[in-house]
Structures are given as structure tokens and as C-alpha cells.
C-alpha positions as CSV (number, residue, x, y, z in Angstrom):
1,X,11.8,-78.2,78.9
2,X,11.9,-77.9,75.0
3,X,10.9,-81.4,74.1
4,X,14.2,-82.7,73.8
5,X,14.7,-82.9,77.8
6,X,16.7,-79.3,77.5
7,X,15.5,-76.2,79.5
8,X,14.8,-73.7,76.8
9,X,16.0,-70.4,76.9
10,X,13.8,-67.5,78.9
11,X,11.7,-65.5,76.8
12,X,12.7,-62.1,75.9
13,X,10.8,-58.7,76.5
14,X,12.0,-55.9,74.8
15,X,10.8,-52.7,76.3
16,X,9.8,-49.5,74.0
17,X,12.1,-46.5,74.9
18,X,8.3,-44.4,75.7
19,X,7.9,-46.8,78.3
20,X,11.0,-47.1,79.7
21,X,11.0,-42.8,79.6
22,X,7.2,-43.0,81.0
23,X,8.1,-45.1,84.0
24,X,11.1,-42.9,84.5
25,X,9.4,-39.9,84.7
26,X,6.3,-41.8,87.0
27,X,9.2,-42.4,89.3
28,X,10.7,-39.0,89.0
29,X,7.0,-37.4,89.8
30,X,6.4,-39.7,92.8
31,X,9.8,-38.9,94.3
32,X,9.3,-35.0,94.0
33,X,5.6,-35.1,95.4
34,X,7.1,-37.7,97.9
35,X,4.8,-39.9,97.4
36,X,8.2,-42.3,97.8
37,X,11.5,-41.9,98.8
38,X,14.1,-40.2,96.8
39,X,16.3,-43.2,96.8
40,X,13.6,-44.9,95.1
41,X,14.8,-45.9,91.7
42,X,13.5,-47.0,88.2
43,X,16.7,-48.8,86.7
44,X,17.5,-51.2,84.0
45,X,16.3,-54.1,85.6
46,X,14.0,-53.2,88.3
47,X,11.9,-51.0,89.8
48,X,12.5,-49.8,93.8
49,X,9.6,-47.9,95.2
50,X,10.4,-47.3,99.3
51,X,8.2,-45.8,101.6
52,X,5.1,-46.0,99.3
53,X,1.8,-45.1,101.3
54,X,-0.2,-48.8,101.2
55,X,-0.5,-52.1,100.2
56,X,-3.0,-50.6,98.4
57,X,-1.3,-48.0,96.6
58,X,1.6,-50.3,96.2
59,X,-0.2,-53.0,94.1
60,X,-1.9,-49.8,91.9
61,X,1.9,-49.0,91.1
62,X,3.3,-52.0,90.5
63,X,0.2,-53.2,88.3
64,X,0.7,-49.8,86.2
65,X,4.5,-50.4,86.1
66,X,3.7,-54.0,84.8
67,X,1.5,-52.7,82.3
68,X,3.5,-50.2,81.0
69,X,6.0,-52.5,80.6
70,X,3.8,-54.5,78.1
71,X,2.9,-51.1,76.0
72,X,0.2,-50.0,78.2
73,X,0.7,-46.8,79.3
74,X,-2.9,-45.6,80.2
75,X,-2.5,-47.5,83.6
76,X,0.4,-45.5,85.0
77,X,-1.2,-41.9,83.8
78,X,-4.2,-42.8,86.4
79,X,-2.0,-44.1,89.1
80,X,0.6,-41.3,88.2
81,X,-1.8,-38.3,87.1
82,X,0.6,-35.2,86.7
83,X,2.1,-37.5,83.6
84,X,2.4,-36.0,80.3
């Protein structure tokens, strides 16, 4: 609520085109290891890992996705080390 009993607006998250090409090509490289399956995606909206090893390894991705998302990159180069 914005104090005036109205739901305010969500916030918005602009994300930086090198992050957006640097989770691209994390996907890209975990599909051609197969690490995950090639109908995996990294779209617009959302990310679709299938097939991904463990829990484990699962929450490693999606915290370095997350992070990257917020201009972190250094996350996703461990969890993704054949990045450029």
C-alpha cells in the first residue's frame, strides 16, 4: 500500500545487456557440456534449467543467476567456469 490505501506499483529492475549476454552464454555452456537439457532456456522473463544434476547444484545456479541479475557477474563465472 502506498499510504493512501492504493497498492503501489511493482518496482522495476532493469537488467544490463552484459548480464543478460552473460547468463545467455552460462546457459548456452551448460547446455553444450550437458550439464542441462538443451530445451533449457534463458528467455526474457525467466530462466528454465531441466535436468540439472542436484538440489545442490541447482541452488549454486540459480543464486549465480540471481546475482548476475543484480550486476554481479563473479558468481556465475565460478558456478559456470568455461565463461569468458
Amino acid at each position: 500500500m502506498d499510504g493512501q490505501g492504493r497498492c503501489a506499483p511493482p518496482p522495476q529492475h532493469t537488467i544490463t545487456p552484459t548480464a543478460e549476454d552473460a547468463v545467455r552464454e552460462a546457459v548456452a555452456l551448460l547446455i553444450r557440456s550437458r550439464e542441462i537439457r538443451p530445451d533449457s532456456a534463458a528467455g526474457p522473463v525467466d530462466f528454465v534449467l531441466h535436468d540439472v544434476d542436484s538440489e545442490g547444484r541447482a541452488r549454486e545456479l540459480a543464486a549465480a543467476l540471481h546475482a548476475a541479475l543484480y550486476g554481479d557477474l563473479e558468481p556465475l563465472t565460478r558456478a559456470v567456469p568455461l565463461m569468458s
